[in-house]
C-alpha positions, 0 to 999 in steps of 0.5 A, spaced: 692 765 938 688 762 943 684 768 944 683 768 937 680 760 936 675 762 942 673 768 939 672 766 931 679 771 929 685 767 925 690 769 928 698 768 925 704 768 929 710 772 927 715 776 930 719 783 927 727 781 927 734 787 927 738 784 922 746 786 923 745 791 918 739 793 922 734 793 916 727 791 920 724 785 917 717 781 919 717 773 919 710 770 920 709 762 921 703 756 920 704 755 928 706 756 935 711 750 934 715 754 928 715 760 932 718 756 937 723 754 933 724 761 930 725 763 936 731 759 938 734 761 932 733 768 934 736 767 941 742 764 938 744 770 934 740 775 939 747 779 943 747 777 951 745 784 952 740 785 959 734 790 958 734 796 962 727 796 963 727 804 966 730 805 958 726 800 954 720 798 957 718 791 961 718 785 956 714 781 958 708 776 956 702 774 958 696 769 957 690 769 954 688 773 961 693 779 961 697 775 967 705 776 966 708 769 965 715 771 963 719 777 963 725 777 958 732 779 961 735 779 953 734 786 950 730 785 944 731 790 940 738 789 939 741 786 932 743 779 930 749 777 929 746 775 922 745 779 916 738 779 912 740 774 907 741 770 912 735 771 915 731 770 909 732 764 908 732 762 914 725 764 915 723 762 907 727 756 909 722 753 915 715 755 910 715 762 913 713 768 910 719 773 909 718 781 909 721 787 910 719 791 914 716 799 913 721 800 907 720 806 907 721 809 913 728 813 914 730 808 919 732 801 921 729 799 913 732 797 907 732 803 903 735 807 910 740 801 912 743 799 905 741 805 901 738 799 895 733 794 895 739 787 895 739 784 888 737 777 889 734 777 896 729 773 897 721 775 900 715 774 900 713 781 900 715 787 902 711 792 908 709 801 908 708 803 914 702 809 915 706 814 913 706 813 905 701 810 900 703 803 896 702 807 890 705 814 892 713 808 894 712 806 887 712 813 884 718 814 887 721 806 887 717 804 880 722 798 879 718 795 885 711 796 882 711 789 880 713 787 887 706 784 892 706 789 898 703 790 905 701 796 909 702 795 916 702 800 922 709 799 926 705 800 931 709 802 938 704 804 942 695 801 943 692 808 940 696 806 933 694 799 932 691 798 926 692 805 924 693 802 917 692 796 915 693 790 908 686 787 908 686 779 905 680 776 900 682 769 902 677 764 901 678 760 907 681 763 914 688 759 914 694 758 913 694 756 905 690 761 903 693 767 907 701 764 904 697 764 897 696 772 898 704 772 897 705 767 891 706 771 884 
């Protein structure tokens, strides 16, 4: 965020959550403040496993510079011991924006996960990963075709970052038009 106000970029801050059924999510925030909060959320309901760096790779933080503030002990991909309902309210809730994550991928999303989209869960939209097109998700989901949609890379490596991408025609670059994106 620092580095985005320095070079003119808007940048927003999220996270991608494990819920306990293990349905991949993304939440995103006005601030670095409602992150933080978000995060203390997360670290209650996050298990005290401690990561194996050899087998998951180092976890670390850095500053606007790439020096490592902090290396987390807690193994982040683990579920949280609450379930997407929950987590959805929690997010929308704080004045978050709610998504589930690469719905179309045959694991850790929705459809994987539960096998149908929950009646009554709440979202502001729901995400495809690079591997599928929005049109080609709803010709074989078309009660979702009313539904607002995101396309996003899941990227778990540099060379796939922005592989796809959702882009945005917001009049100004903030937070209130970019929550506008999702309204109905």
């Amino acid at each position: 965020m620092e580095l985005g106000h320095k070079n003119n970029l808007f940048v927003i801050g999220g996270c991608e959550i494990n819920t306990q059924e293990e349905v991949h999510c993304l939440a995103y925030f006005r601030d670095l403040q409602l992150l933080n909060e978000f995060q203390q959320y997360l670290d209650e309901h996050l298990p005290d496993i401690k990561n194996d760096a050899s087998l998951f790779g180092h976890q670390v933080a850095v500053d606007e510079f790439d020096n490592i503030i902090y290396e987390e002990e807690k193994l982040l991909i683990a579920a949280l011991d609450v379930d997407l309902e929950t987590v959805a309210e929690k997010v929308l809730s704080m004045g978050g924006v709610f998504i589930p994550a690469h719905i179309d991928k045959s694991k850790n999303s929705i459809f994987s996960q539960l096998g149908f989209m929950p009646f009554g869960l709440k979202y502001s939209a729901l995400e495809v990963s690079w591997r599928t097109s929005v049109p080609k998700f709803i010709e074989k989901y078309p009660k979702l075709g009313n539904e607002k949609f995101i396309q996003s890379s899941d990227a778990h490596y540099l060379e796939d970052i922005g592989k796809v991408y959702t882009e945005f025609m917001m009049e100004k670059l903030d937070w209130e038009n970019f929550v506008k994106e999702f309204a109905p």
